[in-house]
C-alpha positions in Angstrom: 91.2 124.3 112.9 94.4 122.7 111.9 96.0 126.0 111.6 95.5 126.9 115.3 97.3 130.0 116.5 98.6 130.7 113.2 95.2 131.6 111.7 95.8 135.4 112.2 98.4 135.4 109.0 95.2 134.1 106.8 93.0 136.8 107.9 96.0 139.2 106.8 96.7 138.0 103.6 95.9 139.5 100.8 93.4 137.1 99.2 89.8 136.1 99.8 88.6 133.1 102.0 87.2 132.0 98.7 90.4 131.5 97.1 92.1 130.4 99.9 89.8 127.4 100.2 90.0 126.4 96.8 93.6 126.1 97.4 93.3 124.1 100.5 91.6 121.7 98.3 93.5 121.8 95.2 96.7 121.1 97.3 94.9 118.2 99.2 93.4 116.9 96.0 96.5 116.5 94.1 97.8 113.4 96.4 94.9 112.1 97.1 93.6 111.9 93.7 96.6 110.4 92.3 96.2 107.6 95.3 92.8 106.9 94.1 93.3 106.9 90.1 96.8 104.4 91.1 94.1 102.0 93.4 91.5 102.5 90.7 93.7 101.6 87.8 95.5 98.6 89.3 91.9 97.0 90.4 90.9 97.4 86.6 93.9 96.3 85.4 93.9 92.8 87.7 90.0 92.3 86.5 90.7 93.2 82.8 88.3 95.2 82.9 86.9 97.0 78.9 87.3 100.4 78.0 83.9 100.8 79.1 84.7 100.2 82.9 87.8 102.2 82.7 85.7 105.6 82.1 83.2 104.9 84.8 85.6 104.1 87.8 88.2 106.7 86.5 85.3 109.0 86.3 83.5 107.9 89.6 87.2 107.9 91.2 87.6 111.8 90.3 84.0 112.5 91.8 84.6 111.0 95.0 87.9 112.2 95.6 87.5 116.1 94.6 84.2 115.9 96.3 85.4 114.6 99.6 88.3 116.9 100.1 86.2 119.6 99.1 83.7 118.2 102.0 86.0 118.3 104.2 88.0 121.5 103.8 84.5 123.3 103.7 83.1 121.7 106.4 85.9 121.8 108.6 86.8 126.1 107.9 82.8 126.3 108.9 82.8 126.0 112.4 86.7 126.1 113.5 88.4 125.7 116.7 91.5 127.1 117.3 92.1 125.6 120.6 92.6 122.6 119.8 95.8 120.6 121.0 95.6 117.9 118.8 94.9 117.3 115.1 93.4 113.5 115.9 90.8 115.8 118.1 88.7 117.3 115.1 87.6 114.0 114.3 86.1 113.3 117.2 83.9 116.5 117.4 81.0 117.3 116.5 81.8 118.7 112.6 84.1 115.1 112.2 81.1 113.1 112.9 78.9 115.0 110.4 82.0 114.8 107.9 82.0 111.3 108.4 78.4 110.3 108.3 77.4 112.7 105.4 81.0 110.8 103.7 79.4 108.1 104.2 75.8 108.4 102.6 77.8 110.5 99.8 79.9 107.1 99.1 76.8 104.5 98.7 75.4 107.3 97.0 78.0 107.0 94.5 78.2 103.5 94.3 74.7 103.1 93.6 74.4 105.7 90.7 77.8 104.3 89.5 76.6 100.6 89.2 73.2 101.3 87.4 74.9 102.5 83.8 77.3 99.1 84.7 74.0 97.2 85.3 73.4 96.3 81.7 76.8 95.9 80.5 77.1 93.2 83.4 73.6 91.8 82.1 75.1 91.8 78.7 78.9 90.0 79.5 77.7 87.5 81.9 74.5 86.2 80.4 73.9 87.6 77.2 70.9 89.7 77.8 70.5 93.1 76.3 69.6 95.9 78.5 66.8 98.0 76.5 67.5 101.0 77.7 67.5 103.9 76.3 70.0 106.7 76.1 68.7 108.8 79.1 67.9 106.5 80.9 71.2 105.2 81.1 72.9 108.4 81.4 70.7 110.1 83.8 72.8 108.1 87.0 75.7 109.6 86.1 74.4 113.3 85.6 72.8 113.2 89.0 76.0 111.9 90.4 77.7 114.3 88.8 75.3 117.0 90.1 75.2 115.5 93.8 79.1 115.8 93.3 79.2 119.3 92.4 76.5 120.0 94.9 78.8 118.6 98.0 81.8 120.2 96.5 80.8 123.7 96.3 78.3 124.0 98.7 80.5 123.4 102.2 83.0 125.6 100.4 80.7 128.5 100.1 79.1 128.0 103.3 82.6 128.4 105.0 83.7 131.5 103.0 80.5 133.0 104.3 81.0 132.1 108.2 85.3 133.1 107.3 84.0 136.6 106.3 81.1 137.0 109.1 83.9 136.2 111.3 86.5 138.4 110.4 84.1 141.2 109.7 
């Protein structure tokens, strides 16, 4: 939507929809994962947090930020509209409000798998209890995070390269 009139030179170039996309992400995602790694390395830095904590927020801060650009680039090139006057209207339509509520469940989402492997190691520092679990059980949070993150990423993206190309053809 954001490219308005313009969008005529994208359905002349020379690449696919496909690529194109993964572009619009990449060049989104290099900012904003920067902020996030900088906001997520200052907070563990003023907690002091171990080495341990480190890898799950740096990791859980990569998820979350590749995920939600690649939410919203996908989800905003499936239903476009190029009449729009201004930028601040897409989210208030129909496809921002879906952006934002399904940002939102994605986000506690998140936050719940992340703190379960946490959970013991909390347990463990603050009152000397040791978690018993075992190896998969600890690790299966973060695969399904992982694969709800991979999930919302490529998903929206494909879904628009299919409505870009039913368009165009």
């Amino acid at each position: 939507s954001a490219e308005g009139k313009q969008y005529w030179i994208l359905e002349s170039a020379p690449v696919s929809f496909r690529l194109l996309l993964w572009v619009k992400v990449l060049a989104y995602l290099v900012p904003l994962l920067f902020v996030g790694l900088l906001l997520t390395s200052l907070g563990n830095v003023i907690l002091d947090a171990p080495a341990i904590v480190w890898g799950y927020t740096m990791v859980g801060a990569v998820l979350v930020s590749a995920t939600l650009v690649a939410m919203g680039v996908g989800m905003g090139a499936a239903n476009p509209d190029f009449k729009l006057e201004n930028p601040l209207e897409l989210a208030m339509s129909l496809g921002g409000f879906a952006y934002m509520a399904l940002s939102m469940l994605y986000v506690g989402l998140m936050m719940f798998l992340m703190a379960k492997p946490m959970h013991g190691f909390m347990l463990r520092v603050w009152f000397g209890i040791q978690d018993t679990q075992s190896a998969t059980a600890s690790s299966a949070p973060l695969a399904i995070a992982i694969g709800v993150s991979l999930a919302l990423s490529v998903g929206p993206i494909e879904i628009a390269n299919r409505r870009l190309v039913r368009r165009q053809g």
